[in-house]
ROKOL-820498 format. One line per 3 residues: number of its first residue (from 1); their letters; for each residue x, y, z of N, C-alpha, C, O. Coordinates in steps of 0.001 Angstrom, whole numbers. Layout:
% residues N
NUM> A> X:Y:Z:X:Y:Z:X:Y:Z:X:Y:Z; ...
This chain:
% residues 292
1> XXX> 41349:-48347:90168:40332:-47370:90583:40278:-46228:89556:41319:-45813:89048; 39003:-45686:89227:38625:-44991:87990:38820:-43449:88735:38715:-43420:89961; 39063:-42357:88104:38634:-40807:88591:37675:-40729:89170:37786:-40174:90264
4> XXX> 36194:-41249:88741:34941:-41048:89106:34917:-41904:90511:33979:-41742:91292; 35693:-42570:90724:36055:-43348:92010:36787:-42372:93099:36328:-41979:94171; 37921:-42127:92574:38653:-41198:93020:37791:-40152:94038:37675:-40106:95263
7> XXX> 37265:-39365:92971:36562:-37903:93134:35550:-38246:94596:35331:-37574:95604; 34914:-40101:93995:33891:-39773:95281:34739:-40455:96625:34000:-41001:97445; 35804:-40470:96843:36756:-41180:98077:36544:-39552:98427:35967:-38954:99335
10> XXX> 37083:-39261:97590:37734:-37352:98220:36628:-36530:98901:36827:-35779:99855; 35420:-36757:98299:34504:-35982:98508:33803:-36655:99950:33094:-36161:100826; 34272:-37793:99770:33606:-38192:101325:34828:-37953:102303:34523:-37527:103416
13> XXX> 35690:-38090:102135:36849:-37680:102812:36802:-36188:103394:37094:-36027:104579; 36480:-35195:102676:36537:-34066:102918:35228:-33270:103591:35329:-32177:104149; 34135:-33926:103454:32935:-33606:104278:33284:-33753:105353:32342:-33533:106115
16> XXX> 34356:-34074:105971:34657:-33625:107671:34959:-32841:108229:34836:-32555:109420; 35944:-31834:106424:36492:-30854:106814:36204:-29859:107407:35056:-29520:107119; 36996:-28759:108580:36155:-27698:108649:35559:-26662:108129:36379:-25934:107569
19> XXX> 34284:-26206:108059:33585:-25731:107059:34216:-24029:107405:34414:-23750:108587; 34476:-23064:106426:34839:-21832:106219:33906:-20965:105803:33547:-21017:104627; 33352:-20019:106683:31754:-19284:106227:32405:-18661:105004:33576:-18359:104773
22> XXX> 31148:-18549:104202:30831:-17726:103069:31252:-16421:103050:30101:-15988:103100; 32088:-15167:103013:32091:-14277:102677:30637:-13596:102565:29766:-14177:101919; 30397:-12475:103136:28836:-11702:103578:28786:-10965:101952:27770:-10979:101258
25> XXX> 30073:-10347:101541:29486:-9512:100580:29926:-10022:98817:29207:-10454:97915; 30965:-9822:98854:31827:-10263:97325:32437:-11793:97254:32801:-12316:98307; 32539:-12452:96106:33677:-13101:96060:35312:-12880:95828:36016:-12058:95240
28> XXX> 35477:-13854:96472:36748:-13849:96175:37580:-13699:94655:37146:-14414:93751; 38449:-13032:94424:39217:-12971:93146:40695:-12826:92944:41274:-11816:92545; 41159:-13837:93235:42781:-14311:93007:43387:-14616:92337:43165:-15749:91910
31> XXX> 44243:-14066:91919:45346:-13505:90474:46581:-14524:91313:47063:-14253:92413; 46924:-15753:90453:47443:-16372:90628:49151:-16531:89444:49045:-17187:88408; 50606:-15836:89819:51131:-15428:88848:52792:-15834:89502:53182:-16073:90645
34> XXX> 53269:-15791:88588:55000:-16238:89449:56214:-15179:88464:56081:-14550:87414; 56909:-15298:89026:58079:-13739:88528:58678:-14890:87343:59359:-14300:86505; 58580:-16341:87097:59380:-16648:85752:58391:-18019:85097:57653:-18655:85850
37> XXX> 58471:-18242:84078:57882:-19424:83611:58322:-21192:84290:59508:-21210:84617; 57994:-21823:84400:58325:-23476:84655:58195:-23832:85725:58610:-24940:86065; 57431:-22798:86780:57438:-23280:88221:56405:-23679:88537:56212:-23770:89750
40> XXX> 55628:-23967:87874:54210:-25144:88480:52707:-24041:88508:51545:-24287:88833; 53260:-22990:88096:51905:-21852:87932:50042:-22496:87673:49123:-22503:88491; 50056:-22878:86496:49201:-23384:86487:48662:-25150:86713:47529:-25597:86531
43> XXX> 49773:-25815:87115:49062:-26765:88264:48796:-26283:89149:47772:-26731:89663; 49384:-25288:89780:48483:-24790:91039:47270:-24562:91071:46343:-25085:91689; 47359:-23456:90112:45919:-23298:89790:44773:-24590:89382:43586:-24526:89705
46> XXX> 45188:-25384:88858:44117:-26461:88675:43833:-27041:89701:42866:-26531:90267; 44312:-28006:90259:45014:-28373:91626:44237:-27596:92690:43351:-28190:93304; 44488:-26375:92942:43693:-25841:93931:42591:-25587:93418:41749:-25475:94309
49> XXX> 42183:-25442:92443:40778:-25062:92347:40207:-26151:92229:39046:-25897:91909; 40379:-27384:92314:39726:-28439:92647:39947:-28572:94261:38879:-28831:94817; 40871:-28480:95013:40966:-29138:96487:39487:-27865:97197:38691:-28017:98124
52> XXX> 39701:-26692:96210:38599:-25380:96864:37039:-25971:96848:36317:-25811:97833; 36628:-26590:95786:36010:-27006:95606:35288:-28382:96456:34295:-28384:97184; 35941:-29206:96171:35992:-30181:97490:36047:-29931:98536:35872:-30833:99356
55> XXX> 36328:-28527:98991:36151:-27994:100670:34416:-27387:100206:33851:-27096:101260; 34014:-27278:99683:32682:-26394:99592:32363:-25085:99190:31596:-24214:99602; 33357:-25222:98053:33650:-23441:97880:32838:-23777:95871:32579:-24897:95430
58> XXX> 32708:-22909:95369:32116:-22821:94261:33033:-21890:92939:32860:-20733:92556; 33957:-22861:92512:34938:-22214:92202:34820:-22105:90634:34134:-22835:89920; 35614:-21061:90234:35777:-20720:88218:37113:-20680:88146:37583:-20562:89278
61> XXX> 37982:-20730:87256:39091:-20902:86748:39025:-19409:85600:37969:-19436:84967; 39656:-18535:85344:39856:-17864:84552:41434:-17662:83846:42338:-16952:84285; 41451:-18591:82520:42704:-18552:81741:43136:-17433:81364:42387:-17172:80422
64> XXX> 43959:-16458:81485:44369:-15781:81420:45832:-15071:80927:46273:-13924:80848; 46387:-16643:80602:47850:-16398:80171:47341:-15694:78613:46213:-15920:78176; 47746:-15342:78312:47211:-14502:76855:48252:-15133:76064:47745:-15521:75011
67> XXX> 49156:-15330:76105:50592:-16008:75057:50077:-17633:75305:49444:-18116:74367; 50304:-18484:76478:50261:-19994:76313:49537:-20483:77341:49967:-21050:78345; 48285:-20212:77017:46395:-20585:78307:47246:-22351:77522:47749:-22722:76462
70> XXX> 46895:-22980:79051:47204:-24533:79313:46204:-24772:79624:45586:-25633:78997; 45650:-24152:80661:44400:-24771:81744:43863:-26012:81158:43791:-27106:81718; 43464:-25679:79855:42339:-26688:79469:43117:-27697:79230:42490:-28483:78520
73> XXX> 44269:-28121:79478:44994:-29117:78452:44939:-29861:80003:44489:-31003:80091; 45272:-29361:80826:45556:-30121:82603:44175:-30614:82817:43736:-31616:83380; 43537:-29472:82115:41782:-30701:83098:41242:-31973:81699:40473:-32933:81747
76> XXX> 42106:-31364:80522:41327:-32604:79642:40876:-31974:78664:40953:-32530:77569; 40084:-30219:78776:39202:-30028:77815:39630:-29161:76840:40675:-28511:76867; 38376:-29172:75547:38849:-28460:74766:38276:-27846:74064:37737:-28272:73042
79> XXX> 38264:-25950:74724:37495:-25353:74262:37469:-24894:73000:38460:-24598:72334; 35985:-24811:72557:35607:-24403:71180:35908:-22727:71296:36720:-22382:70438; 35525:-21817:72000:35518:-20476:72105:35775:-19726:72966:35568:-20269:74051
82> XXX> 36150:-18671:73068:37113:-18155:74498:36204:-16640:74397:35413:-16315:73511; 36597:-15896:75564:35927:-14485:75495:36400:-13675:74128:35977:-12563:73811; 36869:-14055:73766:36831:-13072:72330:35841:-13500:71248:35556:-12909:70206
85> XXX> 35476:-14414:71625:34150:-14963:70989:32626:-14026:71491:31934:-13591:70570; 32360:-13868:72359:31882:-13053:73282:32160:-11881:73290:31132:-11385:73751; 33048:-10835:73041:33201:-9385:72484:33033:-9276:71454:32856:-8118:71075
88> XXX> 32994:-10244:70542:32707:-10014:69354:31130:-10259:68854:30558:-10290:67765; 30802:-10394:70050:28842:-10510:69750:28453:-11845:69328:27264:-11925:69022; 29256:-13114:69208:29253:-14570:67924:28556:-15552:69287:27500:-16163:69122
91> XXX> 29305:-15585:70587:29274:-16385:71269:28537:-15759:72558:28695:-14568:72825; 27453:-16879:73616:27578:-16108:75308:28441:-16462:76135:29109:-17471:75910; 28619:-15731:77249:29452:-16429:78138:29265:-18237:78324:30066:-19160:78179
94> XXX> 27714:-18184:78737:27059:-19674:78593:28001:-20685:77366:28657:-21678:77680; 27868:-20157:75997:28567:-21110:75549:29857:-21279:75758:30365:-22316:75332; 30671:-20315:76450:31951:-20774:76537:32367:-21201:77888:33410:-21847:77987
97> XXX> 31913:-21015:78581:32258:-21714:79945:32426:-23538:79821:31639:-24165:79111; 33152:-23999:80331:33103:-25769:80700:33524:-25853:81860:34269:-25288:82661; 32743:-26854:81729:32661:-27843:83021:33758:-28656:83677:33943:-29597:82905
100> XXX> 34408:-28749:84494:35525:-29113:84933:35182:-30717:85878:34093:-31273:86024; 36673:-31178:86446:36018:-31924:87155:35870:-31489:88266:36197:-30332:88533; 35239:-32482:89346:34995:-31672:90641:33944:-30088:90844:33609:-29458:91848
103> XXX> 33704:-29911:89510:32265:-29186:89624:32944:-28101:89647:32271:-27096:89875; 34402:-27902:89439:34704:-26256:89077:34580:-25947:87471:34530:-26847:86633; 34543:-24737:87202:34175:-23967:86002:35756:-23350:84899:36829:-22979:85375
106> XXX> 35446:-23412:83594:37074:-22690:83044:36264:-21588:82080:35248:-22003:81522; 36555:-20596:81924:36576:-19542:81172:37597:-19115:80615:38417:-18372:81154; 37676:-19734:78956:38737:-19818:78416:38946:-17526:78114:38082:-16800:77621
109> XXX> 39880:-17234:78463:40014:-15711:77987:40324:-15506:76585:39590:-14893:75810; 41862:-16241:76166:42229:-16226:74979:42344:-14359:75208:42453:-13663:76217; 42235:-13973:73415:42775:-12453:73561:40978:-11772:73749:40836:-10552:73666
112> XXX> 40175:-12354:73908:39034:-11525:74788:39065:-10392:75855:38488:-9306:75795; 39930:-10921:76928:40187:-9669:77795:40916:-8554:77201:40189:-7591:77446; 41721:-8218:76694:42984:-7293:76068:42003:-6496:75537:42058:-5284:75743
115> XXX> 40477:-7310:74424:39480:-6579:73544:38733:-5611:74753:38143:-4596:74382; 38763:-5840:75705:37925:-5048:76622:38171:-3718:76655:37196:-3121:77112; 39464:-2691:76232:39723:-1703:76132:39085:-1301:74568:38517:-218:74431
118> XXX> 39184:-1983:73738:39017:-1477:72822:37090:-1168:72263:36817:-699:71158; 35984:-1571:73344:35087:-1529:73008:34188:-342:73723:34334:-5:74898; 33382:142:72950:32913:1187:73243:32191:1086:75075:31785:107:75702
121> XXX> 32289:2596:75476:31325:2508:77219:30587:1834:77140:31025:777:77592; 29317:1689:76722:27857:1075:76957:28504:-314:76338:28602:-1107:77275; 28888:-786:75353:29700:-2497:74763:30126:-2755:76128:29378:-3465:76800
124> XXX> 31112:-2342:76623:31793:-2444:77946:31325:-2732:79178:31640:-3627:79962; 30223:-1520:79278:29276:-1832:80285:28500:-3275:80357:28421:-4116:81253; 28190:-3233:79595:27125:-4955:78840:28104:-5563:78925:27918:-6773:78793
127> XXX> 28819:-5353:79044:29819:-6867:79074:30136:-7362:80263:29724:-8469:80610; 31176:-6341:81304:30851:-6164:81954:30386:-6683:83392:30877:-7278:84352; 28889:-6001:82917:27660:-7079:83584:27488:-7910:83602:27030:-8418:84625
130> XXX> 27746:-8667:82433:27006:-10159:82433:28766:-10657:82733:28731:-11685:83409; 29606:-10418:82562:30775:-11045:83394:30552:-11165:84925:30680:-12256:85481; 30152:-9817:85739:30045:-9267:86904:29115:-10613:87806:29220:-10971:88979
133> XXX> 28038:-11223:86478:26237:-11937:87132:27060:-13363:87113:26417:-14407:87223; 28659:-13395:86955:29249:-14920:87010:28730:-15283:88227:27911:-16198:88305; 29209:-14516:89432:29580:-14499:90873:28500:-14823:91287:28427:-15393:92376
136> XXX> 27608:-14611:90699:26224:-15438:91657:26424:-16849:91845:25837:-17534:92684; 27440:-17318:90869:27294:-18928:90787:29370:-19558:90982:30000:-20543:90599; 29697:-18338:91747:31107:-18722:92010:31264:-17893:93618:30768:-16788:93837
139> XXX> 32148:-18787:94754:32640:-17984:95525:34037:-17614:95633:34755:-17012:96431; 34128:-18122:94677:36023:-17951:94089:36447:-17737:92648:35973:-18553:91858; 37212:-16842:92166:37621:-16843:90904:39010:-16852:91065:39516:-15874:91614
142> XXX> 39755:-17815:90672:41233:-17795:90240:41858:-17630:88897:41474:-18188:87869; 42689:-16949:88992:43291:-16415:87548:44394:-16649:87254:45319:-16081:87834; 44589:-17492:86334:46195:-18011:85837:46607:-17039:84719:46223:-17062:83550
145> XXX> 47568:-16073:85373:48201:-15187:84133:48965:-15546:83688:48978:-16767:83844; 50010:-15103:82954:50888:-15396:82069:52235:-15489:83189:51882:-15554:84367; 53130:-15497:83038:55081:-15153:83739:55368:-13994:83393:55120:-13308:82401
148> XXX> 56017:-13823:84490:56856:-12653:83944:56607:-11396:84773:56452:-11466:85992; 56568:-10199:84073:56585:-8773:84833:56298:-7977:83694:56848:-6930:83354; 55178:-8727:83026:54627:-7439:81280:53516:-6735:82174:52846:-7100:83140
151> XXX> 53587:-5888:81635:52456:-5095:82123:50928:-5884:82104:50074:-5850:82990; 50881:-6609:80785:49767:-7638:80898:49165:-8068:82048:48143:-7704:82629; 50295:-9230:82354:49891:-9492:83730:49742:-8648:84770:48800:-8985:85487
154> XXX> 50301:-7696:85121:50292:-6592:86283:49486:-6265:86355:49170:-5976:87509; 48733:-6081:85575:47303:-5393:85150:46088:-6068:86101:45251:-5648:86900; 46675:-7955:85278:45425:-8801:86373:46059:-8274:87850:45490:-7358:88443
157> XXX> 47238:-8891:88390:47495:-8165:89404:46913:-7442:90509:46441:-7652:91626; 47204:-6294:89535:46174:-4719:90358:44962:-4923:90233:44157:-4185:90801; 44610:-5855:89548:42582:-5581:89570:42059:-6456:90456:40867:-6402:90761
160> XXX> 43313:-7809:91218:42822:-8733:91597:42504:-7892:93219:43014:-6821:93547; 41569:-8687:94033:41973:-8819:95570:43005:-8801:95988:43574:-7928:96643; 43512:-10261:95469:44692:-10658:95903:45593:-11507:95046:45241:-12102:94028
163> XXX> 47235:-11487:95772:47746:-12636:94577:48995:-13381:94972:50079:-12964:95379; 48551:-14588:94741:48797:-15859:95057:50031:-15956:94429:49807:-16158:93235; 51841:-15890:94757:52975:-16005:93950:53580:-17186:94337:54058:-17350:95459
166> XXX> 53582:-18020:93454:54614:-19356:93358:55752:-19007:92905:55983:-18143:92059; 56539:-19729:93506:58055:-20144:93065:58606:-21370:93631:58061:-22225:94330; 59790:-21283:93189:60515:-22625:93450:61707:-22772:93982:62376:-21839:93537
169> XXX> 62556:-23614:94903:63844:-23489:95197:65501:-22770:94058:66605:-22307:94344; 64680:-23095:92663:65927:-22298:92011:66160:-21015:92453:65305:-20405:93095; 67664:-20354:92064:67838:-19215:92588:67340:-18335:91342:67753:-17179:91244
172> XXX> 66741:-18695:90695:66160:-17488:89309:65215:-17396:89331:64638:-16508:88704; 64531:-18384:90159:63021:-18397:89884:62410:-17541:91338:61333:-16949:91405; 63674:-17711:92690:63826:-16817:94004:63755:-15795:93361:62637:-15324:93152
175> XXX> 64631:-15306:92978:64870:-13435:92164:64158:-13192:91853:63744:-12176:92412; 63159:-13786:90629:62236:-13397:89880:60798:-13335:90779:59896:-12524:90567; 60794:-13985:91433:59605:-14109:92715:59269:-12984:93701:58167:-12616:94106
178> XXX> 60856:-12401:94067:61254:-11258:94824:60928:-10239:93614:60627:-9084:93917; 60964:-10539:92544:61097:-9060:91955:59841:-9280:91291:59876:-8576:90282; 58818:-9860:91342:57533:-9421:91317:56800:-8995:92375:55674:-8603:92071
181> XXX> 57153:-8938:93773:56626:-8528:94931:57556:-6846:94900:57039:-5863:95429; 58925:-6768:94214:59214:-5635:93908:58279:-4785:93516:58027:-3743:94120; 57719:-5159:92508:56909:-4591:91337:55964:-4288:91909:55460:-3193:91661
184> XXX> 55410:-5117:92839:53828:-4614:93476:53963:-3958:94360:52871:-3493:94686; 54980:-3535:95164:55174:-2694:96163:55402:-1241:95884:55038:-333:96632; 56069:-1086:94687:56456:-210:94093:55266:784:93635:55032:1901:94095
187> XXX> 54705:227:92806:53271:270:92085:52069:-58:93033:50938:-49:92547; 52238:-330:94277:51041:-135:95368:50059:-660:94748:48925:-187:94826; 50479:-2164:93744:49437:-3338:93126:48375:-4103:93723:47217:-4325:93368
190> XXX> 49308:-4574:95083:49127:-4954:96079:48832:-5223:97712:49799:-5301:98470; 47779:-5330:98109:47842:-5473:99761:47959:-7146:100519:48284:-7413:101676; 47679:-7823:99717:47252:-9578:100077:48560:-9795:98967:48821:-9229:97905
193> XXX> 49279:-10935:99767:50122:-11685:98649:50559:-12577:99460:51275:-12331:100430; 49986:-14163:98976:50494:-15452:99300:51529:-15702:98977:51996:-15014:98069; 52402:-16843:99589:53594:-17700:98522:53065:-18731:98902:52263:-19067:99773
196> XXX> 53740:-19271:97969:53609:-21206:97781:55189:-21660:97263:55587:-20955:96336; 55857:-22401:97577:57256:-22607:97104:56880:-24423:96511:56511:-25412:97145; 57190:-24210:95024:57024:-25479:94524:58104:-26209:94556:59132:-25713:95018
199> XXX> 58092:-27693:94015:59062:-28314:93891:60333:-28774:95171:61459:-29101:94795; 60017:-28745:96467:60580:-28579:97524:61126:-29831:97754:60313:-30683:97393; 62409:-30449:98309:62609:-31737:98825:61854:-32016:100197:61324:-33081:100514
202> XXX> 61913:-30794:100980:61331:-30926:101952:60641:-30004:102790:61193:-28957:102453; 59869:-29715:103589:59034:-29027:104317:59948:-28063:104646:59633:-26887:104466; 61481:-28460:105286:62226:-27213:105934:62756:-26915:104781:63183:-25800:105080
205> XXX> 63171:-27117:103270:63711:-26469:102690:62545:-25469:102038:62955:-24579:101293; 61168:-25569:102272:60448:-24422:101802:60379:-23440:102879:60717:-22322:102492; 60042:-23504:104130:59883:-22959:104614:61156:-22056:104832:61060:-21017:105486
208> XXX> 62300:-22446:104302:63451:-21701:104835:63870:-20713:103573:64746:-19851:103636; 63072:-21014:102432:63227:-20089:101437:62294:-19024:101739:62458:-17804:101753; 61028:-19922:102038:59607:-18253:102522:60383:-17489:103077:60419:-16296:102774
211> XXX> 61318:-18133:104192:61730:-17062:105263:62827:-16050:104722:62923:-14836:104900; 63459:-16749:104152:64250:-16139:102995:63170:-14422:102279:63251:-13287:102749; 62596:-14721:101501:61887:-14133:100925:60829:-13171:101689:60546:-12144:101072
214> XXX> 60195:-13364:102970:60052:-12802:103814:60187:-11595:104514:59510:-10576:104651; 61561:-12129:105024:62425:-11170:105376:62675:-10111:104185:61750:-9300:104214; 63366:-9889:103397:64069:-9650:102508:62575:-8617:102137:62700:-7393:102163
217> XXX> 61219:-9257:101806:60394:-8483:101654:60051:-7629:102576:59635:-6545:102166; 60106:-7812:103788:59581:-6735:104903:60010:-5936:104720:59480:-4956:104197; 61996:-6104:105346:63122:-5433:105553:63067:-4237:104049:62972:-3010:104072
220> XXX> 63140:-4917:103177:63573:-3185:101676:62376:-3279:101564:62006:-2397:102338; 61280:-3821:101057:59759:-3004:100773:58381:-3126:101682:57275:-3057:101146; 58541:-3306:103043:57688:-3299:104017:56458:-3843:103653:55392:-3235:103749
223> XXX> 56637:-5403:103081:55202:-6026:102051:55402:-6855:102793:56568:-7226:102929; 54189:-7569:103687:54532:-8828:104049:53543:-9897:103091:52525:-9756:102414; 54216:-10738:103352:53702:-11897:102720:53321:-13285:103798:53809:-13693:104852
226> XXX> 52313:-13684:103004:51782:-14631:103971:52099:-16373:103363:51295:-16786:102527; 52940:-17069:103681:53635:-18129:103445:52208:-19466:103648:51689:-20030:104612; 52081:-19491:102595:50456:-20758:102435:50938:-22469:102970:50378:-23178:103806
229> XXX> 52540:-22848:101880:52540:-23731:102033:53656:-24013:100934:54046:-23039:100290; 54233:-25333:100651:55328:-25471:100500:54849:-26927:99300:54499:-27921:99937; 54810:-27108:97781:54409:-28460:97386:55782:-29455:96959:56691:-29120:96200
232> XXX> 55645:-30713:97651:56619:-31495:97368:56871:-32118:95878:56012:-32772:95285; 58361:-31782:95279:58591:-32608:94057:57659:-34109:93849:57146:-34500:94897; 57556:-34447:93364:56402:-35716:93171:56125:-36200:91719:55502:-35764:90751
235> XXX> 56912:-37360:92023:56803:-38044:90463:55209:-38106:90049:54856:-37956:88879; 54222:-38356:91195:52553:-38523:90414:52751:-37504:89484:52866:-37716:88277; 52799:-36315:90050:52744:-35253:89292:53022:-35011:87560:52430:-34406:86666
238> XXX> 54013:-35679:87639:54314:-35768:86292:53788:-36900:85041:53852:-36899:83811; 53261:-37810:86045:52212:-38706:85357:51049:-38511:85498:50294:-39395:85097; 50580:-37522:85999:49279:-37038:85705:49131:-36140:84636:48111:-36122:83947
241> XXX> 50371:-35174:84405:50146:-33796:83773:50436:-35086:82106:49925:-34922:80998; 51157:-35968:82428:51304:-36927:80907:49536:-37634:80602:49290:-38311:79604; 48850:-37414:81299:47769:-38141:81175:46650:-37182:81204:45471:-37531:81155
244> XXX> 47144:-35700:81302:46328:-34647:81200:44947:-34975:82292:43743:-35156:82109; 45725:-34943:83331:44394:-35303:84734:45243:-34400:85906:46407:-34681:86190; 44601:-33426:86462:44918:-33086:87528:45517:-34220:88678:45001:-35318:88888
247> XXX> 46526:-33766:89250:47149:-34503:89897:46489:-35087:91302:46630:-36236:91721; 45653:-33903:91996:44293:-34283:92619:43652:-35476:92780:43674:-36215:93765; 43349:-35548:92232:42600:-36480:91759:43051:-37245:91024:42568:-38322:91373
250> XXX> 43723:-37413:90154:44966:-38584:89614:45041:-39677:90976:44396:-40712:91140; 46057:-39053:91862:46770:-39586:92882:46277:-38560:94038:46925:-37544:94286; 45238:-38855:94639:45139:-38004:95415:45996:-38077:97432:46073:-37161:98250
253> XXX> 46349:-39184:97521:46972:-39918:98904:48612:-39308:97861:49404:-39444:98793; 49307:-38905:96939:50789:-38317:96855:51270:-37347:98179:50699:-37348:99270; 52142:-36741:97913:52418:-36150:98713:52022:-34713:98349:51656:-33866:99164
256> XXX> 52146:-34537:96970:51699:-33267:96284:50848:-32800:96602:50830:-31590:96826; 49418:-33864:96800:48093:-33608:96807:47796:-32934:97949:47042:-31993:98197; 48809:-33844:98833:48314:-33519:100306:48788:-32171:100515:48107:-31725:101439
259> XXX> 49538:-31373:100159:50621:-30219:100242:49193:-29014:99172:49165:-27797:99356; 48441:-29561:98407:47560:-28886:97932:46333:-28739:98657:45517:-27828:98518; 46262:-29875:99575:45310:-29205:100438:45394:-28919:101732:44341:-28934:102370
262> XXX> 46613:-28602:102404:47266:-27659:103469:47147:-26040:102686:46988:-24893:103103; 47250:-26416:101898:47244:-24762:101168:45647:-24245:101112:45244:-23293:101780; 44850:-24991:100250:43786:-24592:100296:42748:-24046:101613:41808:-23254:101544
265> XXX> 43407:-24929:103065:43168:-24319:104032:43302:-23330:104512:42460:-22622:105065; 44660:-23128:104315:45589:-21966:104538:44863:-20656:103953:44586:-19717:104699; 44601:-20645:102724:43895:-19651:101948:42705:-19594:102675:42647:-18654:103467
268> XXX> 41443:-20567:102613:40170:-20105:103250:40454:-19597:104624:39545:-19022:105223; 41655:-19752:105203:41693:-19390:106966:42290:-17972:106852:42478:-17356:107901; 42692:-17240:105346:43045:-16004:105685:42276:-15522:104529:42770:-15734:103422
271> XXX> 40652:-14638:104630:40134:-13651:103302:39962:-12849:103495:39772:-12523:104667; 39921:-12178:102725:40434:-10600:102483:39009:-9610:103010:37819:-9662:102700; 39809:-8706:103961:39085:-8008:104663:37378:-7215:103638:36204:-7224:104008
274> XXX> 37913:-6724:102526:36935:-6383:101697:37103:-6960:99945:38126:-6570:99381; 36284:-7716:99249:36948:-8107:98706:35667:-7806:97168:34597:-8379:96963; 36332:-6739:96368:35665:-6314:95359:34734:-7333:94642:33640:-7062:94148
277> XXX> 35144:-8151:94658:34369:-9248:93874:34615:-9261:92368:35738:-8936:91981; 33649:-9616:91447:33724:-10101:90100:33619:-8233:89269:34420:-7705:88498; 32637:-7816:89704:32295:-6454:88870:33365:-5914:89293:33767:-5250:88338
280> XXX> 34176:-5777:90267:35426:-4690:90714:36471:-5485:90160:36915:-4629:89396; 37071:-6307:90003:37804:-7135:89231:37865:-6382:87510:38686:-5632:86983; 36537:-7031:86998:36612:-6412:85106:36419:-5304:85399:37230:-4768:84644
283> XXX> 35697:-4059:86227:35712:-2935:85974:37368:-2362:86191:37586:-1613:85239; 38268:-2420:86847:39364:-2590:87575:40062:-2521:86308:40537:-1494:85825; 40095:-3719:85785:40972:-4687:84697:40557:-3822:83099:41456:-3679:82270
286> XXX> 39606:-3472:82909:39071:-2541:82067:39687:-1201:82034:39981:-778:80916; 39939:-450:83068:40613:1023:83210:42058:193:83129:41972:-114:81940; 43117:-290:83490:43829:-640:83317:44278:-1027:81652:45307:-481:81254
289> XXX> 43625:-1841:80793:43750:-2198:79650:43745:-370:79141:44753:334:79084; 42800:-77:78929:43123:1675:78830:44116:2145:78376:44299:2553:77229; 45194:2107:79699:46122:2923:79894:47431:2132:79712:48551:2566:79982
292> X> 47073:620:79100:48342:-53:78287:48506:-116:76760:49501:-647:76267
């Protein structure tokens, strides 16, 4: 059975699902980021922004790791030009956007965003805007930042809605998970913050780390967190990412897959009370670059 096979099992499969109204005013914009590198960051992000999609949502991908953007390597493609093509007046957004499978969108960033501080008000403004006029044609933007705790990323962070933190059963990748919800509590980055615990043997060993992490978050920084879902270790997984195909759709009956779209539910069944959208996002992300 071919992808293009695949895609249309799923898509008839999922027209049963229950449908999740539209958001009245903004889209959604989720800063998707984990406290250390190797924990499945951006399969998530691919991964879900395809299962979002297949629920009826109208989704963009925004690469954002500024040191090592993958995205395009997991869906296959390979972009010619990234937003720094586009601050620099050479390229439009139009030409740099691609087409994904499953009808979601990638906007390669590259060091484009970082240029956003450095261009004059009215450059800025124009920019901007026509970033801002994405959202007519997305009800979701997800953002794969970089690892870690650089100010870089913090930055997407604070500009996002909300943000989506993976980790994994190691105990470094726990710490580091906890101590990026440190960081946002501290710095009042944050009001919305998912987990997802990758790599799990089993359902109770994720859930018993959320709770772990949970707690621990309430109790010293009064942040709660909202526990999405838990993805199982899964050999597909690793023969998909060797074949540069979302795992989705690779193998979509794995166990992985299925654990990707308990989550994706999970997310549409909790959105954010007001949710800035695309122009509050880069305007956001713009004053921020500023002041780094």
């Amino acid at each position: 059975m071919d992808q293009a096979e695949r895609l249309r099992q799923l898509v008839w499969k999922q027209q049963t699902a229950p449908t999740v109204l539209k958001a009245k005013n903004k889209s959604r914009v989720i800063t998707v980021t984990s406290g250390k590198g190797g924990v499945g960051k951006t399969s998530l992000v691919v991964n879900l922004a395809i299962a979002l999609s297949l629920l009826g949502k109208r989704v963009m991908v925004l690469d954002a790791d500024l040191g090592l953007a993958n995205v395009d390597i997991m869906l296959g493609l390979l972009p010619q030009h990234t937003l720094h093509d586009v601050v620099r007046g050479t390229k439009s957004l139009a030409d740099i956007a691609l087409d994904g499978p499953a009808e979601i969108r990638l906007l390669p960033g590259g060091s484009g965003l970082s240029e956003l501080a450095d261009l004059g008000e009215k450059q800025r403004k124009a920019l901007i805007d026509k970033l801002a006029a994405l959202e007519e044609s997305a009800d979701i933007l997800l953002i794969d930042t970089g690892a870690g705790l650089s100010r870089t990323v913090l930055s997407f962070v604070a500009a996002a809605d909300e943000m989506l933190l993976i980790t994994t059963p190691e105990p470094t990748a726990i710490r580091d998970a906890y101590g990026m919800v440190k960081v946002a509590a501290t710095q009042q980055l944050q009001q919305k913050i998912g987990l997802v615990v990758n790599l799990i043997s089993s359902e109770r060993e994720g859930k018993e780390i959320a709770e772990r992490l949970l707690t621990v978050s309430q109790q010293f920084l009064q942040v709660e967190l909202q526990y999405l879902g838990g993805i199982r270790a899964d050999a597909h997984v690793v023969t998909a990412v060797k074949q540069q195909q979302p795992f989705y759709l690779h193998s979509p009956r794995c166990r992985a897959a299925g654990n990707i779209r308990q989550i994706a539910g999970a997310l549409l069944s909790l959105p954010p009370e007001q949710p800035r959208g695309f122009s509050g996002f880069f305007n956001r992300l713009a004053q921020l670059w500023d002041k780094v």
